[in-house]
C-alpha positions in Angstrom: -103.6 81.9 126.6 -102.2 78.6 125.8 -100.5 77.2 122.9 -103.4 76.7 121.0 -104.0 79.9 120.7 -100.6 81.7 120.4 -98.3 82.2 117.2 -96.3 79.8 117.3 -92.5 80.8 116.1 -90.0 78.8 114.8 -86.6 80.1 115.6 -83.5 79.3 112.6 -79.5 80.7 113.5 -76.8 78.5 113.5 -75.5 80.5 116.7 -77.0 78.5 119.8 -76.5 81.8 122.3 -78.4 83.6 119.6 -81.2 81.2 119.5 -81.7 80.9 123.3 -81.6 84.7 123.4 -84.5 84.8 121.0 -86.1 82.3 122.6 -86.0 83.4 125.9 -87.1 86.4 124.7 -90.5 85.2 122.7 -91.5 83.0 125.1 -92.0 85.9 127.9 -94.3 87.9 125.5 -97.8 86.6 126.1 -99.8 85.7 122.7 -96.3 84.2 121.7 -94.6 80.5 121.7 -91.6 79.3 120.0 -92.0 75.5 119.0 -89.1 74.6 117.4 -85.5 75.7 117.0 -83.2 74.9 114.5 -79.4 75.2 113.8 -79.3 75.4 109.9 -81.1 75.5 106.7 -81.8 71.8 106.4 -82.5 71.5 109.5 -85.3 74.0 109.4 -86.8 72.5 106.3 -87.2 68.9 108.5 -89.3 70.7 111.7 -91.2 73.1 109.9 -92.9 69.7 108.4 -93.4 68.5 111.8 -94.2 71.5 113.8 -95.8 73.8 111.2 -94.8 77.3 113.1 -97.1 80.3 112.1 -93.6 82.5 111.9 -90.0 81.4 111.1 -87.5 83.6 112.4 -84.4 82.8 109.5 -81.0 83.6 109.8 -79.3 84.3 106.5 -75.9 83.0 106.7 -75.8 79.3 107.8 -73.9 76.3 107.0 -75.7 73.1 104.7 -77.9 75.3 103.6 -78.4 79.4 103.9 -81.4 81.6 105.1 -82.6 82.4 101.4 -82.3 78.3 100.3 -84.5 77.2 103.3 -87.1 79.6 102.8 -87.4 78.9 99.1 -87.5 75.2 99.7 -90.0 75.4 102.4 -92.5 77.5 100.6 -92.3 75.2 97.5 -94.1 72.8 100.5 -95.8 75.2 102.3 -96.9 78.2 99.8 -98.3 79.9 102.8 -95.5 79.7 105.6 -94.0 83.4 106.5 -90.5 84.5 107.1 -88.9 87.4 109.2 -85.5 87.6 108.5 -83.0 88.4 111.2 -79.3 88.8 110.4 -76.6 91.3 110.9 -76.3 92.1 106.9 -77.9 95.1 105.5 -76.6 94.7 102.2 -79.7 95.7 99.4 -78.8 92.5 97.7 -78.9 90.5 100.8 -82.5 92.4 101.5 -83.7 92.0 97.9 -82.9 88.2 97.7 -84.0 87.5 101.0 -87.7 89.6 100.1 -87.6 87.6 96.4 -87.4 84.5 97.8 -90.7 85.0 99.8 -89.5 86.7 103.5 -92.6 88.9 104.8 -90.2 90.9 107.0 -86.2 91.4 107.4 -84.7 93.0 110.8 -81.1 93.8 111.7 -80.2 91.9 114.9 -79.7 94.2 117.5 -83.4 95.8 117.3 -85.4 96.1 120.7 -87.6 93.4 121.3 -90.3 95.3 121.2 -90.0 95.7 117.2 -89.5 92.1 116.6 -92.9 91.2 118.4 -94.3 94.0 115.7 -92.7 92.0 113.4 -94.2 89.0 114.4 -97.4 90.3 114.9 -97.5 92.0 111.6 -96.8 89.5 109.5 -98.7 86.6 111.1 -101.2 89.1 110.3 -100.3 88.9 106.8 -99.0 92.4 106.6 -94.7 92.9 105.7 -92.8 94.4 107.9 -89.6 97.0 107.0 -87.9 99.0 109.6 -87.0 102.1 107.9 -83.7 102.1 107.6 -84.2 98.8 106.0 -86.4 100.5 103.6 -84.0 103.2 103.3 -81.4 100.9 101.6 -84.1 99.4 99.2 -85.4 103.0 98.3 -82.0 103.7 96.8 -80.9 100.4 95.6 -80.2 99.6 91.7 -79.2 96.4 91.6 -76.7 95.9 88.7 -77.2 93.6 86.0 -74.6 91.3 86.2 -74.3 87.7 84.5 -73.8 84.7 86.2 -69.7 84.5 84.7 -69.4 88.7 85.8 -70.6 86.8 89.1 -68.0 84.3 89.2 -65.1 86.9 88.0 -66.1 88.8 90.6 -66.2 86.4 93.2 -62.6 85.5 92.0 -61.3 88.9 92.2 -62.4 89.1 95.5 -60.0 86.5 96.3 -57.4 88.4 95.1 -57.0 86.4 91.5 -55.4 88.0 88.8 -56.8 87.9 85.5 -54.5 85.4 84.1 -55.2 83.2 86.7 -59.3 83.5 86.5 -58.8 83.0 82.8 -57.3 79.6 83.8 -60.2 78.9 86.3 -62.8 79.7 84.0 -61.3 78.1 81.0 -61.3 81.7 78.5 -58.3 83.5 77.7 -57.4 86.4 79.6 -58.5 89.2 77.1 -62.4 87.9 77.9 -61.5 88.5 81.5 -60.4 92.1 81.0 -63.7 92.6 79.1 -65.4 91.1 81.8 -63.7 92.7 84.5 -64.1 96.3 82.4 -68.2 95.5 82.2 -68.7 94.8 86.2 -66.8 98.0 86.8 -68.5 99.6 84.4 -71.9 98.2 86.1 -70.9 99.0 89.7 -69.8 102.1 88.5 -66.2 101.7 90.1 -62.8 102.8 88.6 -60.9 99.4 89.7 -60.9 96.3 91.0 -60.5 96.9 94.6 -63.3 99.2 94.7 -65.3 96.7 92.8 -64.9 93.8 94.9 -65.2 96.5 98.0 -68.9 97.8 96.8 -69.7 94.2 95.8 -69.4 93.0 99.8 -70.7 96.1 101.1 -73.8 95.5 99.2 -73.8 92.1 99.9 -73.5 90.9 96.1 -71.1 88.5 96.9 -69.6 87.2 100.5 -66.6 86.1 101.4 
């Protein structure tokens, strides 16, 4: 089978022992070729305009620009490219955001080979593609409703900011942040701020 015929991958990870891996690894499996690799978000954007792969394999956590970014700002181009995602974070907000912004499929690195060709075959047939215990974590996910300013409060408490000090970060005094802080606990339904900021990670609602 030559190229013509084969679905052609696209393989996106900022780690270059990760992307020769993968690499390696597609281009054994007959029916399969990888035609471009790239290192980061942008990066990805530029050669999927010039090699057009059938499947983008997408890391999620790169530098310029991240796994979720690149796919959103190649499908505004290309409404019909298709995504697996491949990343060690199994966070149900990492899954959701990644699935929202237009992913077909999203594996855990570490999977046999054998269920990322499934992957690739699946959803170059147009189908998506969720390894259960992928779909475990979206079966009991409730993503809480937080605002974008619970957001940044949040993401400051993670770094270990005290409430006067976000107050003077976010320009509010530092009642407002105790209400603020009292409504994401309230939303993550935690009892304090290290548990907060613990749950928040683990679900992948903010990173570090």
């Amino acid at each position: 089978m030559g190229l013509a015929d084969s679905i052609r991958v696209m393989v996106v990870d900022d780690h270059a022992i990760m992307r020769s891996g993968l690499i390696s690894m597609i281009d054994r499996e007959p029916g399969m070729a990888v035609v471009a690799e790239a290192g980061d978000g942008w990066e990805a954007l530029e050669l999927f305009r010039r090699f057009l792969p059938h499947i983008t394999l997408m890391d999620l956590r790169m530098p310029r620009m991240d796994g979720v970014e690149s796919i959103k700002s190649i499908r505004r181009e290309f409404p019909g490219s298709r995504f697996i995602v491949l990343t060690t974070y199994d966070g149900d907000e990492d899954i959701f955001r990644a699935l929202e912004a237009g992913a077909q499929a999203y594996l855990l690195k570490g999977m046999k080979s054998s269920e990322l060709f499934d992957a690739i075959r699946a959803v170059h047939a147009g189908r998506r593609y969720i390894p259960p215990e992928v779909a475990r974590s979206l079966d009991s996910w409730n993503r809480p409703d937080l605002t974008r300013r619970e957001l940044e409060v949040l993401k400051l408490l993670a770094s270990g900011a005290s409430n006067k000090e976000i107050a003077g970060r976010i320009g509010t005094t530092e009642g407002t942040v105790k209400s603020y802080v009292i409504n994401i606990l309230g939303k993550l339904g935690v009892h304090d701020r290290t548990e907060a900021v613990t749950v928040a990670l683990k679900r992948g609602i903010i990173h570090l």
